[in-house]
C-alpha positions in Angstrom: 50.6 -89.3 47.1 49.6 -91.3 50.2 47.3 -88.1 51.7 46.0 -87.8 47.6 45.0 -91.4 48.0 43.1 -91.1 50.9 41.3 -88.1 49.8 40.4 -89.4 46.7 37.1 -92.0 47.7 38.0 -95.8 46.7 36.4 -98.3 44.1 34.9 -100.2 46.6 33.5 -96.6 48.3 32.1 -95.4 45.3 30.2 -99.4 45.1 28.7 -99.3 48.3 27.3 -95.4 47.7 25.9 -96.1 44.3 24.0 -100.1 45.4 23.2 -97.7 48.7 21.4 -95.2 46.4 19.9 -97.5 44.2 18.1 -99.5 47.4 16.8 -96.0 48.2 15.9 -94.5 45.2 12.4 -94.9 45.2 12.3 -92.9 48.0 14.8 -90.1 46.4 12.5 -90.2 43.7 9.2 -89.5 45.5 10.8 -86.8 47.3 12.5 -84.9 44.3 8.9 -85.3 42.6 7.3 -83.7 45.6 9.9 -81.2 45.8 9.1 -80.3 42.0 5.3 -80.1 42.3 5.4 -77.7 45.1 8.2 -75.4 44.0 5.8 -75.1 40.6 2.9 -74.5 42.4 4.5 -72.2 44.5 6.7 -70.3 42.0 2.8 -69.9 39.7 1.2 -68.7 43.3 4.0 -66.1 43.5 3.5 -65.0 40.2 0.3 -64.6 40.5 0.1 -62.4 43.5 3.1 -60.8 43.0 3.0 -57.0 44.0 4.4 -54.2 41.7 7.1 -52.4 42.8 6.6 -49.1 44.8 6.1 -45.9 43.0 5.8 -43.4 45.3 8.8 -41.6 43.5 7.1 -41.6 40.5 3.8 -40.2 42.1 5.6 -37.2 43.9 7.5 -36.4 40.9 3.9 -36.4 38.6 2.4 -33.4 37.8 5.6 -31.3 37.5 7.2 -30.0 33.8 10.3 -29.2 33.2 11.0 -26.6 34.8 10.0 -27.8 38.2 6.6 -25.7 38.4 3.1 -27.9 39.4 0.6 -28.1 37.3 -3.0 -28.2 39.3 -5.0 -31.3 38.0 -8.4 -32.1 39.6 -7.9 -34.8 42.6 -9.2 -38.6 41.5 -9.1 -41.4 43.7 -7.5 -44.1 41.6 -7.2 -48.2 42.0 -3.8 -49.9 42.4 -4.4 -50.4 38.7 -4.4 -47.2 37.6 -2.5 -46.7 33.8 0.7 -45.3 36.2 1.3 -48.5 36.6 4.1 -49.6 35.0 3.5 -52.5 32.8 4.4 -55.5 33.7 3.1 -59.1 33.8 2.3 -59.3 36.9 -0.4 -59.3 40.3 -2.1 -55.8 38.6 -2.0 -57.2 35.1 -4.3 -60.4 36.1 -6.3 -58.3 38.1 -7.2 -55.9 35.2 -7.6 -59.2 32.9 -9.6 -61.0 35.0 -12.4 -57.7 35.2 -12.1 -58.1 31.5 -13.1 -61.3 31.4 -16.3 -61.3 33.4 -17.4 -58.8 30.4 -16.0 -61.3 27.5 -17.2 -64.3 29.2 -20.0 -63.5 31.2 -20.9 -66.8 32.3 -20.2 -70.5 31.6 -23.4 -71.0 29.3 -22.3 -68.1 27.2 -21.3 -68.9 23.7 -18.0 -67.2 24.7 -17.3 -70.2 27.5 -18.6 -72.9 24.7 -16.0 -71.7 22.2 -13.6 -71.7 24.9 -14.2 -75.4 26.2 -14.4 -76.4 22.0 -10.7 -74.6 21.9 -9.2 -76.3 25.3 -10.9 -80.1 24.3 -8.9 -79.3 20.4 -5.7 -78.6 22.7 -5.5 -81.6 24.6 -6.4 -83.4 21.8 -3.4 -82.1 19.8 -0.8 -82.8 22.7 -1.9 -86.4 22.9 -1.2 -86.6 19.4 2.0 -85.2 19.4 3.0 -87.6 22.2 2.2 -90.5 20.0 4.2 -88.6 17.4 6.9 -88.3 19.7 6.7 -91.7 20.5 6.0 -93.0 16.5 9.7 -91.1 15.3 11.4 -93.1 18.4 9.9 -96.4 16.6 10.7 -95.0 13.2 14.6 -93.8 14.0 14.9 -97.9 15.6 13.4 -99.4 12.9 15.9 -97.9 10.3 18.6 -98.4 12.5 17.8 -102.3 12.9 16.9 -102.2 8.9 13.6 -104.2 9.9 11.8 -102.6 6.6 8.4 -104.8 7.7 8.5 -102.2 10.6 9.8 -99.0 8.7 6.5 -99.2 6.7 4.0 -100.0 9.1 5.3 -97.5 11.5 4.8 -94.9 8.0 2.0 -96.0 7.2 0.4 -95.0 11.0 2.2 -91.8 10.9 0.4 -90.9 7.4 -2.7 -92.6 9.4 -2.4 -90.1 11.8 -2.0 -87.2 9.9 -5.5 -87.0 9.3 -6.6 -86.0 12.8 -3.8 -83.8 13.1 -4.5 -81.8 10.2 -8.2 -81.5 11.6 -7.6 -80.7 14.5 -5.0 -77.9 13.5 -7.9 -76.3 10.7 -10.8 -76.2 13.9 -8.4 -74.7 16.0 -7.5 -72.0 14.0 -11.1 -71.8 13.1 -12.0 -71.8 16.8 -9.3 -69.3 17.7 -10.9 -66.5 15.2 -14.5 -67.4 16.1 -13.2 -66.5 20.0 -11.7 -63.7 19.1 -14.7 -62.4 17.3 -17.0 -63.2 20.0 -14.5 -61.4 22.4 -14.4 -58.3 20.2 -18.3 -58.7 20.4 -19.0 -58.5 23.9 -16.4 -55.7 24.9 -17.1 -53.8 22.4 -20.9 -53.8 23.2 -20.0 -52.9 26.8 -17.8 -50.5 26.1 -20.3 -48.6 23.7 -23.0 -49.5 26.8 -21.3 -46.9 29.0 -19.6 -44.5 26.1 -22.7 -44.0 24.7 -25.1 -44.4 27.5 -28.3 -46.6 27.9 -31.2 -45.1 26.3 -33.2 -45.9 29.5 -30.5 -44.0 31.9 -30.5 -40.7 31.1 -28.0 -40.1 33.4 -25.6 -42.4 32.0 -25.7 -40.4 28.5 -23.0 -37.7 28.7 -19.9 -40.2 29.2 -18.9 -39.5 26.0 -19.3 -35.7 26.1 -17.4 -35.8 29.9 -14.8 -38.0 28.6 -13.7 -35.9 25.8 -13.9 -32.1 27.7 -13.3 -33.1 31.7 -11.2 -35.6 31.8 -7.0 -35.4 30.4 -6.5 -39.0 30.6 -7.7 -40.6 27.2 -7.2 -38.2 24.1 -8.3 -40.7 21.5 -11.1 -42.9 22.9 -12.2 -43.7 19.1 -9.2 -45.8 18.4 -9.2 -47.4 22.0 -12.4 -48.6 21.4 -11.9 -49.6 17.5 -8.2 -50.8 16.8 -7.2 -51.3 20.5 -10.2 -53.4 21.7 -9.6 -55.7 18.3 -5.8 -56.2 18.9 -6.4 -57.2 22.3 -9.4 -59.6 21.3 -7.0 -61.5 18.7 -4.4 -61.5 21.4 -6.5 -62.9 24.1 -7.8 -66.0 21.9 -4.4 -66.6 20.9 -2.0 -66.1 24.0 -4.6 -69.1 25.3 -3.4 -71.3 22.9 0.3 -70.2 22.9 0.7 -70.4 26.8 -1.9 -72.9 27.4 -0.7 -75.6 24.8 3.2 -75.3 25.5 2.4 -75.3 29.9 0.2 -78.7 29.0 3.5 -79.8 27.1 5.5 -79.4 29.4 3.7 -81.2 32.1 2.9 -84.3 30.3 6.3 -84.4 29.1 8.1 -83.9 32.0 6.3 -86.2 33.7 7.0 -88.6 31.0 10.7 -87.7 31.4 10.5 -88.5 34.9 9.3 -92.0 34.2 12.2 -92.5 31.3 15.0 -90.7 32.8 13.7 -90.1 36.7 13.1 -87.4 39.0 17.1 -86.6 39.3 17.3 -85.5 35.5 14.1 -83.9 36.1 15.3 -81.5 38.6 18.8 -80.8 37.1 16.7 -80.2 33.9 14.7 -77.4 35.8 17.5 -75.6 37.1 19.1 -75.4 34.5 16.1 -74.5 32.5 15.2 -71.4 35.2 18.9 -69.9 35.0 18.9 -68.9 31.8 15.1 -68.2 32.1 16.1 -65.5 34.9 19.0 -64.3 32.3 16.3 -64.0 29.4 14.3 -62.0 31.1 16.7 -59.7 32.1 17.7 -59.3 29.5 13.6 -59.0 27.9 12.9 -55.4 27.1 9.4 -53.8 28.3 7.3 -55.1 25.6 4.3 -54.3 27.1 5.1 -50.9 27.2 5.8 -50.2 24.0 3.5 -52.2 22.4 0.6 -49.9 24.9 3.0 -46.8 23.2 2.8 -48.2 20.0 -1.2 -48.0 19.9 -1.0 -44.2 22.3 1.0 -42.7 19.6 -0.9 -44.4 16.5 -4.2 -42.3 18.5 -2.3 -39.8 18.4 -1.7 -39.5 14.7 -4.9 -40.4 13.8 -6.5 -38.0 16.2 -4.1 -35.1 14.4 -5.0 -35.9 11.1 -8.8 -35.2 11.5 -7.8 -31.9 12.7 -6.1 -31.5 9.1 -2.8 -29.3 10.8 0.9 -30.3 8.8 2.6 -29.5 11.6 1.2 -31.5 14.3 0.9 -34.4 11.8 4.2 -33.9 10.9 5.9 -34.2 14.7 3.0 -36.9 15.6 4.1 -39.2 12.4 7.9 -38.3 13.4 7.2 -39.3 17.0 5.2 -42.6 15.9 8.4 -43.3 13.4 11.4 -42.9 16.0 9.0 -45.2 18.6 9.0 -48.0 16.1 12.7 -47.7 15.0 14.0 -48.0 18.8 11.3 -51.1 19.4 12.9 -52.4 16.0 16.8 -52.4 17.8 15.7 -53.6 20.7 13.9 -56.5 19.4 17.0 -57.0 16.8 19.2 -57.9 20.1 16.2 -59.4 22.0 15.8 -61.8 19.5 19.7 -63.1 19.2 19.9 -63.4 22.9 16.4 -65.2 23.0 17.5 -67.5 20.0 20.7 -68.4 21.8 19.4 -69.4 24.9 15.8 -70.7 24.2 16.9 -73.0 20.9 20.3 -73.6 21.4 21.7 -73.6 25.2 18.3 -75.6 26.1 18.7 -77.8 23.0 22.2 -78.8 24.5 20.6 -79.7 27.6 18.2 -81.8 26.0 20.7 -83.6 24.9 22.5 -84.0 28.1 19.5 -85.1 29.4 19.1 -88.0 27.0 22.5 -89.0 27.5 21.5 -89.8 31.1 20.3 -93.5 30.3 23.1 -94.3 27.9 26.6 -92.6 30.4 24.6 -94.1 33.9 22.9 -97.2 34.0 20.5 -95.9 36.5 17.7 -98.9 37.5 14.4 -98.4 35.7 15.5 -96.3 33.6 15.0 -96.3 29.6 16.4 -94.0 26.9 14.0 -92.1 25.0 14.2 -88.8 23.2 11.9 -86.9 25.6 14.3 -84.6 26.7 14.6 -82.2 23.5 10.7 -82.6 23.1 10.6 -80.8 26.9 13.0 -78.5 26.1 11.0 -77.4 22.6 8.0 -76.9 25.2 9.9 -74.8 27.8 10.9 -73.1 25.2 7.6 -72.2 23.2 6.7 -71.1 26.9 9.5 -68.3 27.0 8.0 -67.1 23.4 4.8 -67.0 24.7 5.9 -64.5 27.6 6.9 -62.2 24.9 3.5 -62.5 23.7 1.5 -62.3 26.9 4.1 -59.1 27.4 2.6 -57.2 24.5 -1.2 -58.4 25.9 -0.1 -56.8 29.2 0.2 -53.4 26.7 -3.3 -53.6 25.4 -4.6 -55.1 28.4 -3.7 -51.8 29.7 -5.8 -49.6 27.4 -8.7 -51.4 27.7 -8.7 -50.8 31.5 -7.7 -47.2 31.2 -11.1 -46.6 28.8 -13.1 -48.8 31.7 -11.7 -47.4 34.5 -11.5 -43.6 33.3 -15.6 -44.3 32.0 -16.4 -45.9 35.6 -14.4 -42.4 37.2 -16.3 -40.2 35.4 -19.8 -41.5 35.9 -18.5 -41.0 39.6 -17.4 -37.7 38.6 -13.8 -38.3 39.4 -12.1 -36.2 37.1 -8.3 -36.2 36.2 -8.0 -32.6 34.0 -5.0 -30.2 33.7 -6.4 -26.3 35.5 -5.8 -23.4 34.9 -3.1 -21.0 37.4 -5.7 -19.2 39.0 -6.7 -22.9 40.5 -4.0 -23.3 43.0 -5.1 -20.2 45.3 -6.3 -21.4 48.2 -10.3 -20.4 48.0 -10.6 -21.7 44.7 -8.6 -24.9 45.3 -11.4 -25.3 48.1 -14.5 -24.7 45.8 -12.7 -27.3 43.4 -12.5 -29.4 46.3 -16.1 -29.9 47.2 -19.6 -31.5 45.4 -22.8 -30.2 45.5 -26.2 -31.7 45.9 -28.6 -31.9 42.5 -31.9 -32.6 43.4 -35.3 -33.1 41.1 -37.7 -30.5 41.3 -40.8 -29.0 39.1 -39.2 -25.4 39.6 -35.1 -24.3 39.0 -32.7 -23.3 41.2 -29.3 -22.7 42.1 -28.7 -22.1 45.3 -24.8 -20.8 46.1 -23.6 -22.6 43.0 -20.7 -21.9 41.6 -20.1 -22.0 37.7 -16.6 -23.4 37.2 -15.4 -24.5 34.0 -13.1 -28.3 33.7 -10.0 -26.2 33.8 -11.0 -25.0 36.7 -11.7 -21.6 36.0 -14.5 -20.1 38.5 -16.1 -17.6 36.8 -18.9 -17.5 39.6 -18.2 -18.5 43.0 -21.5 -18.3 44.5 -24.9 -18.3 41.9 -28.2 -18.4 43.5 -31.2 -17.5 41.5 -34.9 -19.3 41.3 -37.3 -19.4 38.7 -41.1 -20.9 38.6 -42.4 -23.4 36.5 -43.9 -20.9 33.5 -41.3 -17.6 34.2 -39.1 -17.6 30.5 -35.6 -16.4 32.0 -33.2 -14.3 30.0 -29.4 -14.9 30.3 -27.4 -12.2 29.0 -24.0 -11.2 29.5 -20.6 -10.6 27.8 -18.6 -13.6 26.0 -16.9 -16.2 28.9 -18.7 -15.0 31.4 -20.8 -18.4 32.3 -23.7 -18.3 30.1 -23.0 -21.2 28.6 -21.6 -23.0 31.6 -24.9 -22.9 33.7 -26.6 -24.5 30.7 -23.9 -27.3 31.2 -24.6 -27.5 35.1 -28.2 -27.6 34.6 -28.0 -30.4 31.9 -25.4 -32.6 33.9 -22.1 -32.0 31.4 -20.8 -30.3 34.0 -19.9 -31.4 37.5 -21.3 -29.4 40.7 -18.8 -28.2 42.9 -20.8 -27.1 45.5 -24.2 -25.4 46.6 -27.6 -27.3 45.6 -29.1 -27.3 41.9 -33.0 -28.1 41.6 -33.8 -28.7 38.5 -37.0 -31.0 36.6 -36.2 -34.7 35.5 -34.9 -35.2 32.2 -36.7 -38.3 31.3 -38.7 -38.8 27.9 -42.6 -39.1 27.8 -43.2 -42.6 26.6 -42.1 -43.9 23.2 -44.5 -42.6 20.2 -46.4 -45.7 19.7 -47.1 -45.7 23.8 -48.7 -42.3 23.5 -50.6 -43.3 20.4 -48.6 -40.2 18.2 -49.4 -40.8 14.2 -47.5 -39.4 11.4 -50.2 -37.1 11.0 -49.5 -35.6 14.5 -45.9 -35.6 13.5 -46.6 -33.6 10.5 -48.9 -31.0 12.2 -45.9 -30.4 15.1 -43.1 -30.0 12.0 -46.3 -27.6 10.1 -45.2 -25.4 13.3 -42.1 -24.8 12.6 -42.9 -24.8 9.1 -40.6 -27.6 8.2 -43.8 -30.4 7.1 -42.4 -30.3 3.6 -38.9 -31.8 4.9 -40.6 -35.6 4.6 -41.6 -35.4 1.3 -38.3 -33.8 0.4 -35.7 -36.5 1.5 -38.1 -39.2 0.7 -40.1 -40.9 3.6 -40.2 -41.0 7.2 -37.8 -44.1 7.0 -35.4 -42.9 4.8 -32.2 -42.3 7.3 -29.8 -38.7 6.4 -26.8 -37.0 7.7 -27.8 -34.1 9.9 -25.5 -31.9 8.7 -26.2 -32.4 5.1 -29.7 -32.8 5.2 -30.3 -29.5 6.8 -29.5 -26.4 7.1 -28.1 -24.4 10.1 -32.0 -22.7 10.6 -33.4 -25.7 9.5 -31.5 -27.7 12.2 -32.9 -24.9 14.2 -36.3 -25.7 13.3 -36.3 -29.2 13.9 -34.9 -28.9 17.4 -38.1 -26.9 18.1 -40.1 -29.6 16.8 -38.9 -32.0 19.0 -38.9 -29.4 21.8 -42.7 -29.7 21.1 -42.7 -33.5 20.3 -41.1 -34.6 23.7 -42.6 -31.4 25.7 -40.1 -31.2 28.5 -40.8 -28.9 31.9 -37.6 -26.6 30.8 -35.8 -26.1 27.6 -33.1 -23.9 26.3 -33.0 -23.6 22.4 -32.0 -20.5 20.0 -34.3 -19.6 18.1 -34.7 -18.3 13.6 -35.5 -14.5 14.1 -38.4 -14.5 11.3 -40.4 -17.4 14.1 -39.9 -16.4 17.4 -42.8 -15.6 18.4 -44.9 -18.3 17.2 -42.2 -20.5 18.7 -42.4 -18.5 22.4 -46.2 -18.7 22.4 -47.0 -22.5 21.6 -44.2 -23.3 24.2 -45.8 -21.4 26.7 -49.0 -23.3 26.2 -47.9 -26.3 26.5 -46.4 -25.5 30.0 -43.0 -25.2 28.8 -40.7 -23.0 30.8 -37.8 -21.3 28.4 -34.2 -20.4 29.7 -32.9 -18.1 26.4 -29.2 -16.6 25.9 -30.2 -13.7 23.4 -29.4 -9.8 23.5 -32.0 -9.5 20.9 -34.7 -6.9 22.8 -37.9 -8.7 20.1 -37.5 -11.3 23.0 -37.5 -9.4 25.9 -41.4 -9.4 25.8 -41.5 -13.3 26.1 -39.8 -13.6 29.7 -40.4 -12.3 32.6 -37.0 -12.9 34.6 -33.6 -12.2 33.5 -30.2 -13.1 34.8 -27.4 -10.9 34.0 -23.5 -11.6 34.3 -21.1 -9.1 34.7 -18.0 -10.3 33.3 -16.2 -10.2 36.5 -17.6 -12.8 38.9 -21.0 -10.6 39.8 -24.6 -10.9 38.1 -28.0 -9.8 38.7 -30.9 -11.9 38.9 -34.2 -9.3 39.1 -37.6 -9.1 37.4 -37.4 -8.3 33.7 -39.5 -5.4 32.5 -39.4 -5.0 29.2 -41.2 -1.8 28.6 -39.1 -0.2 31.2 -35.7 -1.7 29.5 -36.6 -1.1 26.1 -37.0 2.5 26.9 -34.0 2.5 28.8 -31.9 1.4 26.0 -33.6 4.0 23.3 -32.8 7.0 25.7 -29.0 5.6 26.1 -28.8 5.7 22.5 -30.6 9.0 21.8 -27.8 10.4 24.6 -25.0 8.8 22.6 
């Protein structure tokens, strides 16, 4: 007993420690306080900057099926937030959000940035009335428990008082909110159409959309990234502000104010507490940011099926879509008990703990009031907004796939699954290399080869020139690279190698420039023998469907009469049997040189150069005679 005695610190021990702490508490208080400021600052830097976990495993195992054999794909340099990034919210998420934003907001005297101050000014404006709330129930709960009913009624009467701003101010910022996420939706979606669709006065920038859907592997279904994925991640963005932004103001005023009631000591027991179980939750937080960016790929997916009208596909795609929600669905069934258990009721009991501190320990300077479970409500709308800026993280991640894949293949870095025949050495080397396109008043290809986006080579070295006013003729059996040079020369297609001259592809000035009347317009369609198709659908202004409005030779026709509308230095266009020559002779007057795919021998007369594949990798590039071929071909069917 005597050694348990003297172990066990005395009465008039215990005294002396607490007056000692008491005439230095001022001091413990300052430095706790400092202590707290820079562990948040520091823990948000961390956040901030943190780096994503190596994947270097994942890289070396990409590119490989099941069986173990690699699959060639064209070589693309990508950023450190490239879509293999697994998502996360972290260092690579702000980085693609903040690229984002410049397009959303694009400066501080946007209308974007206005709405934006309008919805932070309604925010801070709400939390100061919900600390005079917080502070009007305190005032309400004594009143009724001193029976003073004087009091009772006035302190009603304020909190009816102040219902009107606070019903205001909750109707503008929902208001607000939408207006932001319509102005968002605005502005990317205008961007993203920009470089989809090209700018009218880039030429160059006009075949994203055609090199997006046949070059490139990475996005299958940009029509729903840029419809339904760019509109979810608009509402998200003008909400997760609001969700994060409101309960991180909350919880800054309040834990300052709960330093003031029950000091910095409850303070700092709070937030340890507090970051335990925070650090348990999310462990225990599935990806949601991966499955919500899974949840739009698959939905693509369907949709993208369905247009091409196959049961089966649809079938597996909707089956696929359906087992991907039902697993989400179990995940957030267990998600949701473990984040109800610790977010509302483990930090509602420390709440309470913490209010118990000025009524247990008669600390100096310190007051009880119910600030504790008002901090704890904010931490915890804080840990339901991570949920929510998990699932931004997803669609954050689309959006900067269809940016950063457009912004690759303007640079005509190309991610595409090739064919076997790639991998062997000499044609992994031609795939390897670029060639030079230059502008020129003549065509050539000089050691060009024609190379396909699976990365089939059907021509490893093309070299053939042609003057300004010499028709060629491109014949040749099916696959063999008619086609494919067309693509070259018209810049679908990249150039692997070799030099391509070629004239520019810009427009003669715009019809009211070059003083064109409708008159003019009807003599060039009177051509083609199409003038009656104005009168027919009903005016020049009246707007139709291509495809219904014409006919296959009619949609013939009026590609020649733009061919002599626009009057470009080279064109290649087929051609309605029954006007061929008409066609061929006013395009030679006006200085236009013709590249035709036909094996019809009426044309042979019109060119004077002719380019003929082999099927096997060779062609010919000669003089075209067509007396001397015509003949040819008679005598080889006499003989036969």
């Amino acid at each position: 007993m005597a050694v348990q005695s003297t172990l066990r610190p005395s009465k008039e021990r215990i005294t002396q420690l607490v007056q000692a702490y008491a005439r230095h508490r001022p001091i413990v208080q300052r430095v706790l306080t400092a202590g707290f400021v820079v562990y948040c600052i520091t823990s948000t830097y961390r956040g901030l900057a943190a780096r994503p976990a190596s994947s270097s495993s994942k890289r070396r195992g990409k590119g490989k099926d099941d069986g173990g054999s690699a699959k060639p794909r064209v070589a693309v340099t990508r950023s450190p937030s490239s879509a293999s990034h697994p998502l996360q919210v972290d260092a690579v998420f702000y980085q693609r959000l903040s690229r984002i934003l410049r397009i959303v907001i694009p400066s501080l005297r946007s209308k974007e940035a206005l709405l934006l101050f309008m919805h932070s000014s309604l925010l801070i404006f709400r939390t100061v009335i919900s600390l005079y709330v917080a502070a009007l129930d305190g005032k309400i709960v004594a009143s009724l428990v001193r029976a003073q009913p004087v009091s009772f009624l006035l302190n009603i009467l304020r909190w009816l008082l102040v219902a009107i701003p606070a019903t205001w101010t909750n109707s503008w910022l929902s208001y607000v909110q939408n207006k932001l996420a319509l102005a968002y939706r605005t502005r990317l979606t205008q961007e993203v159409m920009r470089q989809y669709l090209g700018d009218e006065h880039d030429p160059s920038d006009l075949k994203v959309f055609y090199k997006l859907a046949n070059l490139d592997d990475r996005i299958k279904n940009p029509d729903q990234m840029i419809t339904h994925d760019i509109q979810r991640f608009s509402t998200h963005l003008a909400a997760i502000y609001a969700n994060v932004a409101k309960p991180v103001l909350d919880v800054i005023l309040y834990n300052y104010q709960l330093s003031q009631n029950v000091g910095a000591e409850g303070l700092v027991i709070l937030t340890v507490l507090v970051q335990a179980s925070a650090a348990l939750l999310r462990a225990l937080t599935p990806p949601f940011g991966q499955y919500t960016a899974t949840t739009a790929q698959l939905a693509g997916n369907l949709r993208h099926t369905h247009s091409r009208t196959e049961k089966m596909l649809a079938e597996r795609e909707f089956a696929a879509k359906m087992g991907h929600e039902h697993r989400v669905l179990r995940k957030r069934w267990w998600h949701g008990c473990a984040e109800e258990g610790i977010v509302k009721w483990l930090w509602g009991s420390f709440g309470l703990c913490i209010c118990a501190i000025p009524v247990f320990f008669k600390l100096p300077g310190v007051a009880a009031l119910d600030m504790g479970g008002r901090t704890e409500d904010a931490f915890g709308r804080v840990m339901y907004s991570y949920k929510d800026l998990s699932e931004l993280a997803g669609y954050t991640s689309r959006v900067a796939l269809l940016l950063e894949t457009m912004e690759d293949v303007r640079k005509s870095k190309f991610d595409k699954a090739l064919v076997s025949s790639a991998s062997i050495e000499e044609n992994a080397k031609i795939l390897k290399g670029r060639g030079v396109v230059e502008l020129s008043e003549e065509i050539q290809f000089e050691n060009v080869p024609i190379v396909t986006p699976n990365g089939d080579i059907l021509v490893k070295s093309l070299s053939f020139y042609v003057k300004p006013g010499q028709h060629l003729l491109i014949v040749g059996p099916n696959g063999c690279g008619k086609s494919s040079l067309f693509r070259i020369l018209g810049g679908l297609w990249p150039v692997y190698g070799g030099t391509v001259r070629k004239p520019p592809a810009d427009d003669k000035e715009d019809m009211e420039t070059r003083g064109i009347t409708d008159d003019d317009l009807l003599e060039i369609l009177a051509l083609v023998q199409m003038e009656h198709i104005v009168e027919r659908e009903g005016g020049w202004d009246v707007a139709r469907e291509w495809r219904d409005a014409l006919s296959g030779g009619d949609q013939q026709k009026i590609a020649w009469a733009r061919l002599f509308y626009h009057k470009p230095k080279v064109r290649d266009l087929s051609c309605p049997p029954d006007m061929e020559g008409m066609m061929m002779d006013h395009a030679t007057r006006l200085g236009i040189t013709l590249l035709t795919v036909s094996h019809r021998p009426s044309l042979w007369k019109y060119h004077s150069m002719i380019l003929q594949y082999d099927g096997q990798g060779g062609y010919v590039f000669t003089k075209l005679d067509a007396e001397k071929r015509l003949a040819f071909q008679q005598r080889k069917r006499r003989s036969t």
